[in-house]
C-alpha positions as CSV (number, residue, x, y, z in Angstrom):
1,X,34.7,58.9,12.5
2,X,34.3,57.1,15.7
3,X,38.6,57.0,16.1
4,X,38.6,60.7,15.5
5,X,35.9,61.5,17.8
6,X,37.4,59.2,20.6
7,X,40.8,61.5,20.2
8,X,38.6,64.8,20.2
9,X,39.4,65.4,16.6
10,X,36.4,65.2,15.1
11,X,36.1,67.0,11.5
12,X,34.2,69.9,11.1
13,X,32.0,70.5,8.1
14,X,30.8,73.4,6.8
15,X,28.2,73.3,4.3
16,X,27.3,76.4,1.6
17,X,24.1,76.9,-0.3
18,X,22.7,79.8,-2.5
19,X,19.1,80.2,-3.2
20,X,16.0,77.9,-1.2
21,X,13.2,78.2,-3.9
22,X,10.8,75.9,-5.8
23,X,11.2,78.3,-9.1
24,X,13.9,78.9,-11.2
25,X,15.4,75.6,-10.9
26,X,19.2,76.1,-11.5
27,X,22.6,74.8,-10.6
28,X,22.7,77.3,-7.5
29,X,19.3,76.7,-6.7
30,X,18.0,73.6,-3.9
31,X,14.0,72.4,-3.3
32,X,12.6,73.9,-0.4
33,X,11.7,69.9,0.6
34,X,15.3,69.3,-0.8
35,X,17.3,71.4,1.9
36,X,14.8,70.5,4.7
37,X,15.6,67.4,4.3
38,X,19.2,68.0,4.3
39,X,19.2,70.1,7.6
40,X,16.8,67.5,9.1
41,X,19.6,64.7,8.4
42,X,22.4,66.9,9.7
43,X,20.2,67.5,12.9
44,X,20.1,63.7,14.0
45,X,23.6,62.7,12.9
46,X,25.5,66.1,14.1
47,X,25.5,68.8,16.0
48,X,24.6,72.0,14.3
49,X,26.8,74.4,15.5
50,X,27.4,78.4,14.5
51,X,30.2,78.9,12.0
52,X,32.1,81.2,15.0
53,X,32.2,77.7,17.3
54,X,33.5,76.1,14.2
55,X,36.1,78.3,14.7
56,X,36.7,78.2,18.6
57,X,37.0,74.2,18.4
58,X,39.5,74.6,15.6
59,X,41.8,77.1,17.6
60,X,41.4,75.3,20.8
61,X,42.3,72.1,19.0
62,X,39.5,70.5,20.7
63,X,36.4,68.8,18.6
64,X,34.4,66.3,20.7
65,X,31.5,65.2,18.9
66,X,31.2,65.7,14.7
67,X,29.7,68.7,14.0
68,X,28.1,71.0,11.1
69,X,27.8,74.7,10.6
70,X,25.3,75.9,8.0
71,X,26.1,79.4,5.7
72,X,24.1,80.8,2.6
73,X,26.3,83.2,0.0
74,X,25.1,85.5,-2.5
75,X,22.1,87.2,-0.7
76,X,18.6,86.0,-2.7
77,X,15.5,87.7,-1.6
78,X,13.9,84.4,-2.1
79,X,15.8,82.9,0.9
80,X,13.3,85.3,2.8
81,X,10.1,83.3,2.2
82,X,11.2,80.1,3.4
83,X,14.5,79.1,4.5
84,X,15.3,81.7,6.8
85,X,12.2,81.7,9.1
86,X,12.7,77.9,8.9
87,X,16.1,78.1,10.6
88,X,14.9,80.6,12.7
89,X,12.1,79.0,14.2
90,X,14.0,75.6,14.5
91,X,16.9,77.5,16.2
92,X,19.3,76.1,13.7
93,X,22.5,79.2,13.7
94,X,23.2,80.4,10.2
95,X,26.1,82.9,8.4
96,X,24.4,84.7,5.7
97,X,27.0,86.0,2.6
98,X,26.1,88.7,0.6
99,X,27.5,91.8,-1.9
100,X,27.4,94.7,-0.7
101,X,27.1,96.7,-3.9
102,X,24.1,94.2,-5.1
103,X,22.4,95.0,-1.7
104,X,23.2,98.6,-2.4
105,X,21.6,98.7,-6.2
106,X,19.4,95.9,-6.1
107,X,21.3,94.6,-9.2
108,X,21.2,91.0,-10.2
109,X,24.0,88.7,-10.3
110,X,25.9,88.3,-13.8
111,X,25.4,84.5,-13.7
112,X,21.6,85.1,-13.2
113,X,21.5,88.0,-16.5
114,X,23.2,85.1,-18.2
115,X,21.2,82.6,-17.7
116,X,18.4,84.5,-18.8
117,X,17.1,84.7,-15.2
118,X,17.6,87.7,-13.4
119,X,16.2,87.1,-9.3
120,X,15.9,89.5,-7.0
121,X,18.3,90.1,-4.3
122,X,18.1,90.9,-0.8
123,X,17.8,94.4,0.8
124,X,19.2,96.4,3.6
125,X,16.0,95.9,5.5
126,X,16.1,92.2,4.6
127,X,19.3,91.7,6.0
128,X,19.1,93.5,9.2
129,X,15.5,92.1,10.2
130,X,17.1,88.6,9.5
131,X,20.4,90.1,11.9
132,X,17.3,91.1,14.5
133,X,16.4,87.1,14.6
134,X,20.1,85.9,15.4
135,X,21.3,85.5,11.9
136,X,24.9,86.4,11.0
137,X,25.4,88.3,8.4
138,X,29.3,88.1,6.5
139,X,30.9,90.0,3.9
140,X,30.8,88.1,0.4
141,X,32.9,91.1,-1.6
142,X,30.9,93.8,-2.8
143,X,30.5,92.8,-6.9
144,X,30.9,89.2,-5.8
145,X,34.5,89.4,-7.1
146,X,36.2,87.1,-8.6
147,X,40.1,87.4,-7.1
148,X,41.9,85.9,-9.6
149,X,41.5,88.7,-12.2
150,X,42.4,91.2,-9.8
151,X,45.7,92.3,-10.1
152,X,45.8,96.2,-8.0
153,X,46.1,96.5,-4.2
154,X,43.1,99.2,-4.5
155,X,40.9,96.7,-6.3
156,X,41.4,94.7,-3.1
157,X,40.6,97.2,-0.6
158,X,37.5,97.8,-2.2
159,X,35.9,94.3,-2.8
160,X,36.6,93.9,0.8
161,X,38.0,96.7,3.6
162,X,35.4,99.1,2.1
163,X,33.0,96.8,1.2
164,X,33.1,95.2,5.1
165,X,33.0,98.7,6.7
166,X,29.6,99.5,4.4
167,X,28.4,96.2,5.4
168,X,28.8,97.0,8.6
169,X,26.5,100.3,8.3
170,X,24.0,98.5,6.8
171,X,23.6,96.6,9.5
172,X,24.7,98.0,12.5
173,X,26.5,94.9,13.6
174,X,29.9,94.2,13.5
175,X,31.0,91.6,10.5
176,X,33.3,88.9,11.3
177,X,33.3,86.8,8.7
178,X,34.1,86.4,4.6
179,X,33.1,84.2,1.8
180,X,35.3,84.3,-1.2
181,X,33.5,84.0,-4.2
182,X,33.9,81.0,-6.3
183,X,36.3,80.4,-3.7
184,X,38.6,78.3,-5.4
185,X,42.3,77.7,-5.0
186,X,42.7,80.9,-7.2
187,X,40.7,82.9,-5.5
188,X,42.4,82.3,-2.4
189,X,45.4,84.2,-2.7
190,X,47.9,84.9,-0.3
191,X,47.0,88.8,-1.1
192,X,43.4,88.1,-0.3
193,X,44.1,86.6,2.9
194,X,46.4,89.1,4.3
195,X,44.0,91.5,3.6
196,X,41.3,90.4,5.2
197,X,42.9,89.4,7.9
198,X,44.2,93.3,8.6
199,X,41.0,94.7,8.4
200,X,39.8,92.8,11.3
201,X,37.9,89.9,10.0
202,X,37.7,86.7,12.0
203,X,37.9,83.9,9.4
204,X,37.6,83.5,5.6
205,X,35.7,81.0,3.7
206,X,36.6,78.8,0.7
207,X,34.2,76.8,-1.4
208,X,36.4,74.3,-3.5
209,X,35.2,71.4,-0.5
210,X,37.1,70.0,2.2
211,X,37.0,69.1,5.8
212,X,38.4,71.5,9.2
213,X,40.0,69.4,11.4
214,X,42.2,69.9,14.1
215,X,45.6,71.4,13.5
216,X,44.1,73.5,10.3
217,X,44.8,77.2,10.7
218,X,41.6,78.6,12.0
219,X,41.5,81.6,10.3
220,X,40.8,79.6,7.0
221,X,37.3,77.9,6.7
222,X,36.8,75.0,4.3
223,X,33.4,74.6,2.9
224,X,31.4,71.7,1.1
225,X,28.9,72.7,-1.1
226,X,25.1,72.0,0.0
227,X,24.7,69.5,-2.9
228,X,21.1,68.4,-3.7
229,X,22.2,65.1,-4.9
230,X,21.7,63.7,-1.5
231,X,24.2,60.4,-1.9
232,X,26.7,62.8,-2.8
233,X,26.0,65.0,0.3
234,X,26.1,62.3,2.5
235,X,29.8,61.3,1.2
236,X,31.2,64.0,2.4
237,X,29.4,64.0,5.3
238,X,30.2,60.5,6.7
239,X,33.7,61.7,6.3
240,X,35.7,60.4,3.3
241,X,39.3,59.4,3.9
242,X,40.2,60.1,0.1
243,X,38.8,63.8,-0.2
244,X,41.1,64.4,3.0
245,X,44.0,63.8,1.5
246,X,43.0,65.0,-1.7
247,X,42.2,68.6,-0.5
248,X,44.1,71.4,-2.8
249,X,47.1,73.4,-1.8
250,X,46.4,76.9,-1.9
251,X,48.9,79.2,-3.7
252,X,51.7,80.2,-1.5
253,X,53.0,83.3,-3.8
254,X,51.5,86.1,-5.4
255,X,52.2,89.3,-7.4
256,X,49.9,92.5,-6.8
257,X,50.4,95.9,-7.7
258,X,51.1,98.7,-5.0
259,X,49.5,102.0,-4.8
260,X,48.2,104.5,-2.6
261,X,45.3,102.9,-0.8
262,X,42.2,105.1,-1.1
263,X,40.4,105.8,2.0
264,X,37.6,103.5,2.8
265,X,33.9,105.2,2.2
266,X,32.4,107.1,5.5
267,X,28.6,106.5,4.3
268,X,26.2,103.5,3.2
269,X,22.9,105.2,1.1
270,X,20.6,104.6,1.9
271,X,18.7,101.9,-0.2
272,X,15.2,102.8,-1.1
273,X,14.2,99.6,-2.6
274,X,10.7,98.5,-1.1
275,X,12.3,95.4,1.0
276,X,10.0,91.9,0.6
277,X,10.4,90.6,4.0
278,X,10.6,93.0,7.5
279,X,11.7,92.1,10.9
280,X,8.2,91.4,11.3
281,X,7.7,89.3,8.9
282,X,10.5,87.4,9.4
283,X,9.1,85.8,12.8
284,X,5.5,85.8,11.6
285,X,6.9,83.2,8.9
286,X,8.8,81.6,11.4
287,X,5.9,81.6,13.6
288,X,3.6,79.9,10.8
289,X,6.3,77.3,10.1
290,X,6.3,75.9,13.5
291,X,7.9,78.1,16.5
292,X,8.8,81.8,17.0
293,X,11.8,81.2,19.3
294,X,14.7,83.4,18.2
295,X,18.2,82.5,17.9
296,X,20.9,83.9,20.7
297,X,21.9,87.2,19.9
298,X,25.0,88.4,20.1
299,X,26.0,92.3,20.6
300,X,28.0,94.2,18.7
301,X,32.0,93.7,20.1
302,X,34.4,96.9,19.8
């Protein structure tokens, strides 16, 4: 680490975590203690940085100190109560991932139904109060899709030109970046790249693990997942040689059917769901955990 950081290559990691609760314990799920703990660690032996200065190191080949950007994916209500205002009021930057269509509806997640443990999911309202405190909000599909089942070019356009322009009227912001579900080697198709990258989206996230380090194309974002077993976090984040060079290739050929791309959606719904958490009380539970300072915010860009 020290050799890297001396020739200003130091690795970039990008950790990814789902749900902040204390109920419902499940695989996707971490301790509010838990992840405290884990940003508390990253906060005295990195520097936290937002996932878009992840990306500006990487394209300027330039990475000075080791560094760590922090994302969520899915979009849990739960994350509301606690983890949120926590990063908020600790001025920790933050890329939020969610479905548009389960924002939308209100529907649950499959893998929740089938584990017997349906949990609510964020709202419009949620999303662009936690947008007001300097959170970024991404596009994680709009069913949380997974890519290698889908085989049509409109099935594509959907899941994410559409679903990023709807995103985007929720909001009011512009999005810039995009979380694959599962995000595995399969799921990151050459098909799913290009196609994010012509509909304007700044980077794309994977999930299978791995480290950014200088002379990686930018546009791709390896992630490492947030994992509570805190040895195993700290592996990856003392930089292992043997995960380096053991990092997947991603599929370099694909097959997708063409047809007549629909045109994207005009108009959002408006949801009517009664949302959990305002703008409001966003920063009065930031306020009560320890500081009301907001984030930077950033304007909406052309």
């Amino acid at each position: 680490m020290r050799e890297l950081t001396e020739e200003n290559r130091a690795p970039i990691s990008v950790l990814f975590y789902h749900r902040v609760a204390d109920t419902h314990p499940n695989e996707w799920t971490i301790s509010r203690d838990q992840f405290v703990r884990h940003i508390e660690y990253c906060r005295e032996h990195f520097e936290i940085i937002s996932l878009g200065e992840a990306q500006t190191r990487l394209q300027q080949k330039r990475s000075p100190r080791p560094a760590i950007a922090i994302t969520f994916d899915d979009g849990y209500a739960e994350n509301m109560r606690f983890a949120i205002p926590w990063l908020i009021c600790n001025r920790i930057p933050c890329t939020y991932f969610v479905a548009t269509e389960h924002v939308r509806s209100g529907r649950p997640f499959a893998h929740d139904v089938e584990n017997r443990c349906p949990l609510d999911v964020n709202t419009i309202e949620q999303l662009r109060a936690a947008s007001h405190c300097g959170i970024e909000i991404g596009l994680h599909t709009a069913n949380h899709a997974d890519f290698s089942r889908i085989t049509t070019r409109s099935e594509l356009e959907t899941e994410i030109v559409d679903a990023k322009m709807d995103l985007e009227i929720m909001i009011g912001e512009r999005v810039n970046y995009f979380a694959v579900p599962y995000g595995l080697p399969q799921q990151m198709r050459p098909a799913v790249m290009q196609t994010a990258r012509d509909c304007g989206l700044r980077g794309i996230c994977s999930a299978y693990g791995g480290y950014n380090m200088v002379g990686d194309d930018p546009f791709h974002i390896r992630r490492i997942h947030g994992d509570p077993d805190f040895i195993r976090l700290r592996n990856w984040l003392s930089f292992d040689e043997r995960k380096l060079r053991q990092t997947p290739k991603l599929p370099t050929e694909d097959v997708i059917a063409e047809r007549e791309l629909r045109s994207p959606s005009s108009a959002c719904p408006v949801n009517n769901r009664t949302a959990i958490v305002t703008a409001a009380d966003l920063l009065e539970n930031a306020s009560l955990l320890g500081g009301s300072s907001l984030l930077p915010k950033t304007p909406l860009q052309a």
